[in-house]
Backbone as XML, in Angstrom:
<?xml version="1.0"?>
<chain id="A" units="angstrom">
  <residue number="1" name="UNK">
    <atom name="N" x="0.849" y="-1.156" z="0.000"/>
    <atom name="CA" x="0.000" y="0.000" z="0.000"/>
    <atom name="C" x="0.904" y="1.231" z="0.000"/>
  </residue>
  <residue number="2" name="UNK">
    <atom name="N" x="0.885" y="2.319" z="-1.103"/>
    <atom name="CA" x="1.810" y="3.036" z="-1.162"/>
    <atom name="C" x="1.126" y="4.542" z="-0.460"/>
  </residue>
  <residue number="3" name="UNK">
    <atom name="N" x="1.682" y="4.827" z="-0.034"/>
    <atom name="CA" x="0.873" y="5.920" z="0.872"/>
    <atom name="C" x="2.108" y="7.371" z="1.189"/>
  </residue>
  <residue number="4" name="UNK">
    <atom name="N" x="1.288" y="8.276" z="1.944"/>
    <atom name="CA" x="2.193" y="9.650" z="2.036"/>
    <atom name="C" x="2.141" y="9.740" z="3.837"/>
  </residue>
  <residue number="5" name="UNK">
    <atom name="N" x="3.687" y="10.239" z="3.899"/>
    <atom name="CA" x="3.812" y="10.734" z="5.468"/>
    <atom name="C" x="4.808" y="12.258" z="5.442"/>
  </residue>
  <residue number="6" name="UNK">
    <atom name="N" x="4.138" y="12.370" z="5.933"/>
    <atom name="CA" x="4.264" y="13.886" z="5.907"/>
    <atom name="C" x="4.674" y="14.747" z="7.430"/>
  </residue>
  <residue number="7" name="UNK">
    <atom name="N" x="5.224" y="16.061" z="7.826"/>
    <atom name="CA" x="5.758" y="16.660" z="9.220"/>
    <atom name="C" x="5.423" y="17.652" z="8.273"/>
  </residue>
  <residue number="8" name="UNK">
    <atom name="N" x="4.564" y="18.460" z="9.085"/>
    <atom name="CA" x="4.314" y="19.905" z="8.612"/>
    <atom name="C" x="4.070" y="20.778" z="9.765"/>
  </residue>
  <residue number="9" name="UNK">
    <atom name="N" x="4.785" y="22.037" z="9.373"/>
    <atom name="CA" x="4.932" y="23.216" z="10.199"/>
    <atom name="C" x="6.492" y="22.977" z="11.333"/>
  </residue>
  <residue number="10" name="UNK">
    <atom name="N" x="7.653" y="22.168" z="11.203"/>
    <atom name="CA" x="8.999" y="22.172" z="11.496"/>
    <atom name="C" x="9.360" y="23.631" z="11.533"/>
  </residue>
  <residue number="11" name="UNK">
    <atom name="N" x="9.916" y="24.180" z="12.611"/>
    <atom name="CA" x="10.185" y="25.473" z="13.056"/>
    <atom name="C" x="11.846" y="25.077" z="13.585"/>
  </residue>
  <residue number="12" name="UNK">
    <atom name="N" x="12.259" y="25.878" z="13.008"/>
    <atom name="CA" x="13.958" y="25.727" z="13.471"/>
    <atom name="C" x="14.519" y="27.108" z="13.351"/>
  </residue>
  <residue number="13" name="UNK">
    <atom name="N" x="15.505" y="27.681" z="14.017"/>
    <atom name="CA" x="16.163" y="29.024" z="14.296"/>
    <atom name="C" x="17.620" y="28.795" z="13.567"/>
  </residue>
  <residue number="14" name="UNK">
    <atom name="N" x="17.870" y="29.369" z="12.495"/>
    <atom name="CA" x="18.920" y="28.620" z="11.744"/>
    <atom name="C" x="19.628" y="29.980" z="11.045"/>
  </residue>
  <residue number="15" name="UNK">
    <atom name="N" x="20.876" y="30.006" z="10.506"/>
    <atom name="CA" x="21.873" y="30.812" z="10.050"/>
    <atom name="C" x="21.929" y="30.569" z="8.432"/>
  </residue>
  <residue number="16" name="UNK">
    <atom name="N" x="20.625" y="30.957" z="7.802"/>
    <atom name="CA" x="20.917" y="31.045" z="6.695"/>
    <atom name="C" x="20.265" y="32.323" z="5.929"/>
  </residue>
  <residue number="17" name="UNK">
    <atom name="N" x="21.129" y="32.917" z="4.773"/>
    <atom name="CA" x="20.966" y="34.372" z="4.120"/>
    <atom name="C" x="22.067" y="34.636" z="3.476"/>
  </residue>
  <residue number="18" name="UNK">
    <atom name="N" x="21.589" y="35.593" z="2.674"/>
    <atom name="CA" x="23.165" y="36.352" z="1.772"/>
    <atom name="C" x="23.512" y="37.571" z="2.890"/>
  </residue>
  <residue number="19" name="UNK">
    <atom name="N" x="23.012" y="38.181" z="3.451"/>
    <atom name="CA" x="23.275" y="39.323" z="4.415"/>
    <atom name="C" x="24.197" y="38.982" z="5.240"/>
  </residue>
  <residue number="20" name="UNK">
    <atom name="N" x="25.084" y="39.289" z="5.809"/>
    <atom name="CA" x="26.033" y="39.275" z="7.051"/>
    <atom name="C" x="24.897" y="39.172" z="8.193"/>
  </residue>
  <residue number="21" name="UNK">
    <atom name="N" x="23.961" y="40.139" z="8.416"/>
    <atom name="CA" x="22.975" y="39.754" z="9.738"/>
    <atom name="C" x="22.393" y="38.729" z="9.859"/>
  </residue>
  <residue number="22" name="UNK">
    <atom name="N" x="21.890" y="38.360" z="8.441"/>
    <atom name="CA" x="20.967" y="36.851" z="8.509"/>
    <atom name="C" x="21.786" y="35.651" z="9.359"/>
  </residue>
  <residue number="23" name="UNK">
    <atom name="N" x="23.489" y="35.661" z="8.739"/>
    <atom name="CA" x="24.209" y="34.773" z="9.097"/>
    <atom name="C" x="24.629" y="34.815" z="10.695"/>
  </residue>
  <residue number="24" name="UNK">
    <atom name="N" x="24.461" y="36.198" z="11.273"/>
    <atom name="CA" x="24.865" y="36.429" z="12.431"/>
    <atom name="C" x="23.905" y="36.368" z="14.077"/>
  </residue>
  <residue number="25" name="UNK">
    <atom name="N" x="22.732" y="36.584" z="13.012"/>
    <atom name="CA" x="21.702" y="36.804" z="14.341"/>
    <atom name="C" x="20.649" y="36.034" z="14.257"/>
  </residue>
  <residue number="26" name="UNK">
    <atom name="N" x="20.869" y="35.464" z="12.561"/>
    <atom name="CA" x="19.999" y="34.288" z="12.630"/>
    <atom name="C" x="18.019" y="34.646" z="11.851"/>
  </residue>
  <residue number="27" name="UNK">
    <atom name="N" x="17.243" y="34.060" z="11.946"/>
    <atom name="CA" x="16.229" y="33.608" z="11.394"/>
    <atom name="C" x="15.424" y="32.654" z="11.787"/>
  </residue>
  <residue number="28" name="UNK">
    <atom name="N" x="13.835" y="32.708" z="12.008"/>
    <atom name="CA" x="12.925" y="31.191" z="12.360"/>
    <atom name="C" x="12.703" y="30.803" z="10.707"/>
  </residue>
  <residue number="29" name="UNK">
    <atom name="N" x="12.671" y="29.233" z="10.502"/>
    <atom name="CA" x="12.565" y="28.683" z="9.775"/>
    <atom name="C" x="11.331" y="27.961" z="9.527"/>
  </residue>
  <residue number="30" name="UNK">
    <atom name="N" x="10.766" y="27.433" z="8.333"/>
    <atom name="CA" x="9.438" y="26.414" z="8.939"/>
    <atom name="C" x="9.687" y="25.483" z="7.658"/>
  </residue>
  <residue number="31" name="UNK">
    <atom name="N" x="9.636" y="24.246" z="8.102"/>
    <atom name="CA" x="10.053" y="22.911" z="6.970"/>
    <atom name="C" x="8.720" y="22.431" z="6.745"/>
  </residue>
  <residue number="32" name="UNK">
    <atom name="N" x="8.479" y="22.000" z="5.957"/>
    <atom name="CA" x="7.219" y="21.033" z="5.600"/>
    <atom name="C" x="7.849" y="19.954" z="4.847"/>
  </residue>
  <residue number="33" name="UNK">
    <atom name="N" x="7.660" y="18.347" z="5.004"/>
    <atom name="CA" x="8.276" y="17.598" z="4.189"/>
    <atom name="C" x="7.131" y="16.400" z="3.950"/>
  </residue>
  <residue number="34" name="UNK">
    <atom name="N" x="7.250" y="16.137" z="2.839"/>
    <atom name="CA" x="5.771" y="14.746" z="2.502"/>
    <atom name="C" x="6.985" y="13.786" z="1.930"/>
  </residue>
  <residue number="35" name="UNK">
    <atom name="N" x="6.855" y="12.346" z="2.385"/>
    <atom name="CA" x="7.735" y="11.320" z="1.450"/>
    <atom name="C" x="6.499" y="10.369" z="1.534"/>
  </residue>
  <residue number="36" name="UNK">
    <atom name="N" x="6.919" y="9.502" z="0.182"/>
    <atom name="CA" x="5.965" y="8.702" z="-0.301"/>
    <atom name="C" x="6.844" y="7.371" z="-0.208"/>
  </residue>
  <residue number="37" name="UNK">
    <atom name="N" x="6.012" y="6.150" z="0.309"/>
    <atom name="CA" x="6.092" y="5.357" z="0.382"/>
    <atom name="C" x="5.316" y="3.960" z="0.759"/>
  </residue>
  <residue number="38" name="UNK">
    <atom name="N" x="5.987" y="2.768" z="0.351"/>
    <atom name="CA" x="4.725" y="1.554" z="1.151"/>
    <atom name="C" x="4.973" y="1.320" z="2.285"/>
  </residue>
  <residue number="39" name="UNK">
    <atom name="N" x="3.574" y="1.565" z="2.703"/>
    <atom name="CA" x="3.452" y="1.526" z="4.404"/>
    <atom name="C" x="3.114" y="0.077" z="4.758"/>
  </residue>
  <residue number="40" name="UNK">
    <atom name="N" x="3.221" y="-0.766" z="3.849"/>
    <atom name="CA" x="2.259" y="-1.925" z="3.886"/>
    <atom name="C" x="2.409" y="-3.240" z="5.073"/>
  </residue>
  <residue number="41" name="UNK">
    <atom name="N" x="3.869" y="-3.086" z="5.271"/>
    <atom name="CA" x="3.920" y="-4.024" z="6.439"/>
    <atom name="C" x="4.107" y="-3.620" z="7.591"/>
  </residue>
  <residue number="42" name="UNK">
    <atom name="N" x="4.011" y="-2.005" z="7.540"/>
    <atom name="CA" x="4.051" y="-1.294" z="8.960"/>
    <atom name="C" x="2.538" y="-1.471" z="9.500"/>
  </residue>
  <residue number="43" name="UNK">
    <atom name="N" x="1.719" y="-1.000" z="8.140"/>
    <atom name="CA" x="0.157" y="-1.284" z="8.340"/>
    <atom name="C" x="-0.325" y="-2.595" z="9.039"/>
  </residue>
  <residue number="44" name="UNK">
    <atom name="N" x="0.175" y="-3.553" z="8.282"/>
    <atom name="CA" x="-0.189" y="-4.720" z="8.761"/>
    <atom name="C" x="0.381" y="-5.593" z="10.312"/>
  </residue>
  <residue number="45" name="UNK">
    <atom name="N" x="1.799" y="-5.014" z="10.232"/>
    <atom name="CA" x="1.992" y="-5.482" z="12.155"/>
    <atom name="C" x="1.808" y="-4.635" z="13.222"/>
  </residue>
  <residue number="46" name="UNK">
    <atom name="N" x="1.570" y="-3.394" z="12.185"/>
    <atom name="CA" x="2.031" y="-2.628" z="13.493"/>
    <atom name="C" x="3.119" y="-2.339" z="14.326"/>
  </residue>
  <residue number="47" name="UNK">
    <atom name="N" x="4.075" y="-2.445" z="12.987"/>
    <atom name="CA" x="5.188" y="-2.361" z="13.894"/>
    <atom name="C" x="6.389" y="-1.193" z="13.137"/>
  </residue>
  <residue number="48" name="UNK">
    <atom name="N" x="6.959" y="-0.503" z="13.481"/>
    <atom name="CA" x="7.773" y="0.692" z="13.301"/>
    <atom name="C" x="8.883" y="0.229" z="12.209"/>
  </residue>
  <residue number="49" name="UNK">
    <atom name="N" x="9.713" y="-0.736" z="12.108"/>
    <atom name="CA" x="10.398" y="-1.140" z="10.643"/>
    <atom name="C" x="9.575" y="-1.578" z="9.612"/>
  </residue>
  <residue number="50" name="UNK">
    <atom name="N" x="8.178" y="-1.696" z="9.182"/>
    <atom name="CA" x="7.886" y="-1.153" z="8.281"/>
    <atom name="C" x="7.253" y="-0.800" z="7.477"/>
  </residue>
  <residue number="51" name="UNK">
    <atom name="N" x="7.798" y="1.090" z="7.652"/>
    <atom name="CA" x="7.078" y="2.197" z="7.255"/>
    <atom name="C" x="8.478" y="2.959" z="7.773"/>
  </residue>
  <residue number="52" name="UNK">
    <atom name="N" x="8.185" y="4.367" z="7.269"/>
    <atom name="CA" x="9.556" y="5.572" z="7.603"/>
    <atom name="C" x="9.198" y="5.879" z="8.994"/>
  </residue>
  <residue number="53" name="UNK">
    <atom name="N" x="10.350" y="5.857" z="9.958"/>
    <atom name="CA" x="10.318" y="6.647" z="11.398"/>
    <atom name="C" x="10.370" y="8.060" z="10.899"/>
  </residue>
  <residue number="54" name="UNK">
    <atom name="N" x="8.746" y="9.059" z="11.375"/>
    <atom name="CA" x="9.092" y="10.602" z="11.129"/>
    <atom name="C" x="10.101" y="11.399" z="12.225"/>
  </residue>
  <residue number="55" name="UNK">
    <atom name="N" x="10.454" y="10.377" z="13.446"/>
    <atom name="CA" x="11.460" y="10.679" z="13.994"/>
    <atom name="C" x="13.039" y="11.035" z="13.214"/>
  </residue>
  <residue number="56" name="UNK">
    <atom name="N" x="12.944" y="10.250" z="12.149"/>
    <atom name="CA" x="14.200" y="10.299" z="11.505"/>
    <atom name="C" x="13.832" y="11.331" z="10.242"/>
  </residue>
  <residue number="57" name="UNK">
    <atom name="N" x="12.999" y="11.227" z="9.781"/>
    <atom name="CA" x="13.003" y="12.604" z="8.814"/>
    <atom name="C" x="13.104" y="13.830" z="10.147"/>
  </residue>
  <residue number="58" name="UNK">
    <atom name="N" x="12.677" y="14.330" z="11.364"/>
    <atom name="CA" x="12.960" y="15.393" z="11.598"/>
    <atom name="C" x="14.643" y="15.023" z="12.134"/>
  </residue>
  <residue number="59" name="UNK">
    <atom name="N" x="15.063" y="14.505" z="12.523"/>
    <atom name="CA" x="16.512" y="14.236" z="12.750"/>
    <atom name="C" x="17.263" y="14.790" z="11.120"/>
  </residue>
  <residue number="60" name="UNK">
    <atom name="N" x="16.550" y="14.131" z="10.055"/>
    <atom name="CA" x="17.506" y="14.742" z="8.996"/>
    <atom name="C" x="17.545" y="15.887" z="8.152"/>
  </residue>
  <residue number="61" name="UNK">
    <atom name="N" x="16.613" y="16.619" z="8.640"/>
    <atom name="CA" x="15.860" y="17.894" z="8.636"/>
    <atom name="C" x="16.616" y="19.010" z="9.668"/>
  </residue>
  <residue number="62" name="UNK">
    <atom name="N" x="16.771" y="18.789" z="10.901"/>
    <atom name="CA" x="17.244" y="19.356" z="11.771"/>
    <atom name="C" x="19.004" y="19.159" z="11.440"/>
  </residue>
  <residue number="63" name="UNK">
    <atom name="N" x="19.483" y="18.400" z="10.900"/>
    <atom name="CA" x="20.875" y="18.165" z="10.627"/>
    <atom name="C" x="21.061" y="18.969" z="9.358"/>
  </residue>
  <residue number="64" name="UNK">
    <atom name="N" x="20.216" y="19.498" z="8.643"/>
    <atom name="CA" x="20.559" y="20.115" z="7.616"/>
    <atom name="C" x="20.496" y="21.156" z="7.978"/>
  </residue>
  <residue number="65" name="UNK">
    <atom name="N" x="19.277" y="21.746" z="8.665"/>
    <atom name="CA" x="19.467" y="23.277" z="8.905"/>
    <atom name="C" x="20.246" y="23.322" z="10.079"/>
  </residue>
  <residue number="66" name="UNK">
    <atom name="N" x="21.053" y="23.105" z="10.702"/>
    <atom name="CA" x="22.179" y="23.258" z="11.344"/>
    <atom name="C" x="23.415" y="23.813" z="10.744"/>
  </residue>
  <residue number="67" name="UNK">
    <atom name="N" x="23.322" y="23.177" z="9.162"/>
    <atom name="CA" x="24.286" y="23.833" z="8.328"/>
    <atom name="C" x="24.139" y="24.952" z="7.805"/>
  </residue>
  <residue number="68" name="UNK">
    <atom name="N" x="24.734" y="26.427" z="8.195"/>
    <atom name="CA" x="24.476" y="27.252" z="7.384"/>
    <atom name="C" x="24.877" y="27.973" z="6.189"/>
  </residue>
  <residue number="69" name="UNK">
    <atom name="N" x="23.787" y="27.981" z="5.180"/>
    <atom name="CA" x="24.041" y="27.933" z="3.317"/>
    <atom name="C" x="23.344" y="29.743" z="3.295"/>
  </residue>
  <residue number="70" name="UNK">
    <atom name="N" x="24.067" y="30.019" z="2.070"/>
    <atom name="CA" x="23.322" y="31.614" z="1.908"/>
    <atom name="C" x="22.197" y="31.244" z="1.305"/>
  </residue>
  <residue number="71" name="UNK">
    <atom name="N" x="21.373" y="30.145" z="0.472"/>
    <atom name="CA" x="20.656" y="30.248" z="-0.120"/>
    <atom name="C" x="19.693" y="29.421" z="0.430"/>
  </residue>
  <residue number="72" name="UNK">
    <atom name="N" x="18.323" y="29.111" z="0.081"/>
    <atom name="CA" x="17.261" y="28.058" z="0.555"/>
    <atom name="C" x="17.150" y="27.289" z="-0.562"/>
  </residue>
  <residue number="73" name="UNK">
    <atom name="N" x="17.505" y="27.378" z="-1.245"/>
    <atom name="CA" x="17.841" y="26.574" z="-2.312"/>
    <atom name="C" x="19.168" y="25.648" z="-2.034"/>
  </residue>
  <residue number="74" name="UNK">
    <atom name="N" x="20.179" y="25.985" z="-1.785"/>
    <atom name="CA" x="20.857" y="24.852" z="-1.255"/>
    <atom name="C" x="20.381" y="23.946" z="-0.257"/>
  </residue>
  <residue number="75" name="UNK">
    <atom name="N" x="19.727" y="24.462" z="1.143"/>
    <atom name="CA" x="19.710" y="23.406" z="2.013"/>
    <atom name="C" x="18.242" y="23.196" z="1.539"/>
  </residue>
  <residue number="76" name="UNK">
    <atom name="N" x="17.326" y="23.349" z="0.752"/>
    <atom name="CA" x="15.994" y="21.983" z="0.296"/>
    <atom name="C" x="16.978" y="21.264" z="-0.182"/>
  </residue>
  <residue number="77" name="UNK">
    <atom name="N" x="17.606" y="21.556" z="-1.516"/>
    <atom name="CA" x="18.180" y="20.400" z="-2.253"/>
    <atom name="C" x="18.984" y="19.812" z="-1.316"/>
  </residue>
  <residue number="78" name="UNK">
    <atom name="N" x="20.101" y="19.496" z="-0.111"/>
    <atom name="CA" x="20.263" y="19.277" z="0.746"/>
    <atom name="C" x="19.533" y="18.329" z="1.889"/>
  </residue>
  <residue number="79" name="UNK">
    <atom name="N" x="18.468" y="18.689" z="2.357"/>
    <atom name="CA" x="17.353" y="17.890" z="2.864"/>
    <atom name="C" x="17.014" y="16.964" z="1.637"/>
  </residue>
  <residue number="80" name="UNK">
    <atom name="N" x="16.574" y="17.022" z="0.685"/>
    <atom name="CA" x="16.305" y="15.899" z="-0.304"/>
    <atom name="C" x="17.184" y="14.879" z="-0.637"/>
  </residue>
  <residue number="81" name="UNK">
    <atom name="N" x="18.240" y="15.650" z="-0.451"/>
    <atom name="CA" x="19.487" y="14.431" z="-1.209"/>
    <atom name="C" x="19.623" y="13.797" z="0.074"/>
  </residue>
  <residue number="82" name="UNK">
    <atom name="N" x="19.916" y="13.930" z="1.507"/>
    <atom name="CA" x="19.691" y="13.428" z="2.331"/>
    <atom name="C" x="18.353" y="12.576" z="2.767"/>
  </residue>
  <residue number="83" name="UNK">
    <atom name="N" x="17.538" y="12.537" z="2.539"/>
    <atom name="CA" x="16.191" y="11.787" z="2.707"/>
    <atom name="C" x="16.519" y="11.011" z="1.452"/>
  </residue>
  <residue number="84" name="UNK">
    <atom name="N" x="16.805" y="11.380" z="0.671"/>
    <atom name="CA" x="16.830" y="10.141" z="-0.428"/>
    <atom name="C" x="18.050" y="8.572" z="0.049"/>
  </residue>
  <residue number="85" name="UNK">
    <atom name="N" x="18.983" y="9.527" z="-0.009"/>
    <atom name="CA" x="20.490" y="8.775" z="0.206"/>
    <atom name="C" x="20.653" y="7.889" z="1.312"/>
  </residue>
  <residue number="86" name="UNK">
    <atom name="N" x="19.135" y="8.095" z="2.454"/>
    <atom name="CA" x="19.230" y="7.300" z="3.861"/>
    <atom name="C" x="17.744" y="6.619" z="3.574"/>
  </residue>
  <residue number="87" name="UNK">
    <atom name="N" x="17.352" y="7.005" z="3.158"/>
    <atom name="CA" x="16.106" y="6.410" z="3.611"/>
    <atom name="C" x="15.460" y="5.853" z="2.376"/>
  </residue>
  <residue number="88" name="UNK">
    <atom name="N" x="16.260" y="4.475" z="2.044"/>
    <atom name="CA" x="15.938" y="3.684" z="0.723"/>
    <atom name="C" x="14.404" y="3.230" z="0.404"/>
  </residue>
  <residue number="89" name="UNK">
    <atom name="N" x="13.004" y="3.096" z="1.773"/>
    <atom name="CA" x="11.968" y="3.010" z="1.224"/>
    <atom name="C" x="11.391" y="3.918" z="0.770"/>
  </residue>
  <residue number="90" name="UNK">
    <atom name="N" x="11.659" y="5.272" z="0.642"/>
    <atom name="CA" x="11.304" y="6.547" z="-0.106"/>
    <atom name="C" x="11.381" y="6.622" z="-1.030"/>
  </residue>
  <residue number="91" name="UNK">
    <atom name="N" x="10.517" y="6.609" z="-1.812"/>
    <atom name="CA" x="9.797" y="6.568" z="-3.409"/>
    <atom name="C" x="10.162" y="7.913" z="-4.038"/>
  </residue>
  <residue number="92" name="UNK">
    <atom name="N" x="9.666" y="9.080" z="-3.176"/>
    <atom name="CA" x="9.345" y="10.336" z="-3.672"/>
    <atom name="C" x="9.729" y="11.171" z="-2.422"/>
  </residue>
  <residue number="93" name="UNK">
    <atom name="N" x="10.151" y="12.873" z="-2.409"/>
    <atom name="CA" x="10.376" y="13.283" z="-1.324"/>
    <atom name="C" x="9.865" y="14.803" z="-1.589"/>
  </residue>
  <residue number="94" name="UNK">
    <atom name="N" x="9.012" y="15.163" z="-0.950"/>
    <atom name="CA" x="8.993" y="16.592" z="-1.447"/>
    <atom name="C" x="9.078" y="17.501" z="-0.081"/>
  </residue>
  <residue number="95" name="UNK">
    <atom name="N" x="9.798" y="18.941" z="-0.305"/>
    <atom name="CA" x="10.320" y="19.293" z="1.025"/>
    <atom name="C" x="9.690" y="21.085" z="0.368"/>
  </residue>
  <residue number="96" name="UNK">
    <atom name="N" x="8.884" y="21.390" z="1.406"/>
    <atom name="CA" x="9.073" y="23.413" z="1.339"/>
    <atom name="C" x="9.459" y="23.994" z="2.584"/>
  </residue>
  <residue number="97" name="UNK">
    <atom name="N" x="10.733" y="24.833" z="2.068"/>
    <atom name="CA" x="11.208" y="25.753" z="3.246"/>
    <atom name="C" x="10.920" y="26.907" z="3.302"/>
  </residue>
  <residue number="98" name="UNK">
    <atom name="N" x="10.675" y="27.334" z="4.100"/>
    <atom name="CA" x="10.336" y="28.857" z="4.087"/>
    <atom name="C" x="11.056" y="30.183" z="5.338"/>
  </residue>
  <residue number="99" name="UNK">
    <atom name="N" x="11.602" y="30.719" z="4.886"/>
    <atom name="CA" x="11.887" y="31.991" z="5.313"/>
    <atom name="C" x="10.989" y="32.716" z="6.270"/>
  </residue>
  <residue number="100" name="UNK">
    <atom name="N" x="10.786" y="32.685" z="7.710"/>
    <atom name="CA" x="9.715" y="34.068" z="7.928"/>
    <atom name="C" x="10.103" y="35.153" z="8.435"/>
  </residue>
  <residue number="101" name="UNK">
    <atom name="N" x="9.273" y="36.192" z="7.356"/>
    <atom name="CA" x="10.261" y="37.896" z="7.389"/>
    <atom name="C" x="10.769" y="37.933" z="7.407"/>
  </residue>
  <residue number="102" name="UNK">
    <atom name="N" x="10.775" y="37.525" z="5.581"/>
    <atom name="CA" x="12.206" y="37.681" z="4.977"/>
    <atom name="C" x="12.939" y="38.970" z="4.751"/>
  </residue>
  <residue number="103" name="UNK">
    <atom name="N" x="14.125" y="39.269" z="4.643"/>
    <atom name="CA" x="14.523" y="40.983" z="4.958"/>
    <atom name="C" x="14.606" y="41.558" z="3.558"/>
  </residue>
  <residue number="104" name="UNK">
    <atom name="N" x="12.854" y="41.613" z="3.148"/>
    <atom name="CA" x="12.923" y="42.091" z="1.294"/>
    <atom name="C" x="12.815" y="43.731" z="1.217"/>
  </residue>
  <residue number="105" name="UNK">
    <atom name="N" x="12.352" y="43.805" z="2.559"/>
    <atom name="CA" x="12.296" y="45.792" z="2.655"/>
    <atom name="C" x="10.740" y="45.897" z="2.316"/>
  </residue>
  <residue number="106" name="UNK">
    <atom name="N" x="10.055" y="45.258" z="2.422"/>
    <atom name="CA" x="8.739" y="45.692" z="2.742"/>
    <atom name="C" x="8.032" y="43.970" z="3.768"/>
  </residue>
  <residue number="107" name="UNK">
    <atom name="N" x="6.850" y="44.230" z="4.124"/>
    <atom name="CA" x="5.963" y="43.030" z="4.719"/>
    <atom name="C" x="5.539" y="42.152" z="3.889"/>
  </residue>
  <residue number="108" name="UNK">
    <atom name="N" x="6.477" y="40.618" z="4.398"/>
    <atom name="CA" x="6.193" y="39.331" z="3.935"/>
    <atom name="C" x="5.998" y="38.242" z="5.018"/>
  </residue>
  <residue number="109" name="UNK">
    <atom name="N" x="4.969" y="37.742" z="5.202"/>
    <atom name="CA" x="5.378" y="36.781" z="6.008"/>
    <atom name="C" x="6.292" y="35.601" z="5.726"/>
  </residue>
  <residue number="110" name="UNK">
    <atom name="N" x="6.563" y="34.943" z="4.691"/>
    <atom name="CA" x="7.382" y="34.010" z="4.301"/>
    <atom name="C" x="7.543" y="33.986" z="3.276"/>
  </residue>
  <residue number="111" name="UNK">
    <atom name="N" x="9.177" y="33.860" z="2.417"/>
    <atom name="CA" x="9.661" y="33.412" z="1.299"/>
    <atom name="C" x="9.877" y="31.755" z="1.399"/>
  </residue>
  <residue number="112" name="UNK">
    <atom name="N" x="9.378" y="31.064" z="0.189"/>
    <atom name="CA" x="9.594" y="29.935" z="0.174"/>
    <atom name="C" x="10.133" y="29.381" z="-1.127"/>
  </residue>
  <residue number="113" name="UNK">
    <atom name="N" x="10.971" y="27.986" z="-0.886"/>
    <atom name="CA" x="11.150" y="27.236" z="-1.963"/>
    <atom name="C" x="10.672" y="25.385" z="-1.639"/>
  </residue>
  <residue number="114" name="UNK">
    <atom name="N" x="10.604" y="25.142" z="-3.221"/>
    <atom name="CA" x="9.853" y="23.769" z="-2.897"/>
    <atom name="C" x="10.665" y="23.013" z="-3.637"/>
  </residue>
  <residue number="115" name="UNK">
    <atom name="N" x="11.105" y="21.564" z="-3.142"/>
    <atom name="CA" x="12.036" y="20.773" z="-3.976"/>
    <atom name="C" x="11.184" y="19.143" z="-3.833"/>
  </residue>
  <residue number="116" name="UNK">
    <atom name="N" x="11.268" y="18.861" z="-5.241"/>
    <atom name="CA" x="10.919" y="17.529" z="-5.113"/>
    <atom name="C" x="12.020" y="16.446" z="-5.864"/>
  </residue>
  <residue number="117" name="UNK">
    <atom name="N" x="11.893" y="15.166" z="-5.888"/>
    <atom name="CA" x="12.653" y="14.206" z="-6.510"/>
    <atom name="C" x="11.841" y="13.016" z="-6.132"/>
  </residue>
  <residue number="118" name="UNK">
    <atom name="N" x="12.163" y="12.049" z="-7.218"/>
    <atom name="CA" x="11.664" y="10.714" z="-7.160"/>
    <atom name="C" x="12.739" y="9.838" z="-7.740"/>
  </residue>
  <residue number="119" name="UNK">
    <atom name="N" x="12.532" y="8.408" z="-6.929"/>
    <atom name="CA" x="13.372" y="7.765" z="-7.404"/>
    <atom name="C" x="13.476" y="7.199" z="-8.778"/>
  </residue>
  <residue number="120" name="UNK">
    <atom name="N" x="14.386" y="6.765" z="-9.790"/>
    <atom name="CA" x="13.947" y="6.539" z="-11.349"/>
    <atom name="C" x="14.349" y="4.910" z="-11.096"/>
  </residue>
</chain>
């Protein structure tokens, strides 16, 4: 049974921007991530090997934005290549990060980018 698991609304305080301040004083973050996969024998025992621990997508989520990149475009693609590269029952991975108040010089609540990949 191929199905979607998903963590939405991930809030992290992280060092990423092209600005010297962004990098210095920092930023709240908010992750949203959906991966696709068969849940089918997690469904059926009930038991945690198998289906994805969302414990471990926020573990590899939180290990990325720890790293700080000037762009949000590096660390999605980053989070993806990581969810892909560990977590072999993942079919599909789609991740949006978002920026809130972002420093564009007028009122935004969030800049975002969205990255997806599937396995071929």
């Amino acid at each position: 049974m191929a199905g979607k698991i998903s963590l939405e609304g991930l809030e992290f305080h992280a060092f990423h921007g092209v600005y010297p301040h962004e990098r210095e004083s920092g930023n709240w973050f908010e992750v949203d991530i959906s991966v696709e996969t068969d849940f089918t024998a997690g469904a059926q025992t009930d038991e945690l090997n198998g289906t994805v621990n969302y414990e471990t997508l926020f573990r590899l989520i939180k290990e990325e934005m720890e790293k700080p990149s000037r762009l949000l475009e590096t660390v999605v693609e980053n989070i993806v290549n990581a969810v892909m590269d560990q977590l072999k029952a993942v079919g599909k991975v789609e991740v949006k990060l978002s920026k809130l108040n972002p420093p564009i010089g007028g009122k935004c609540r969030k800049a975002s980018v969205y990255l997806s990949k599937a396995r071929r």
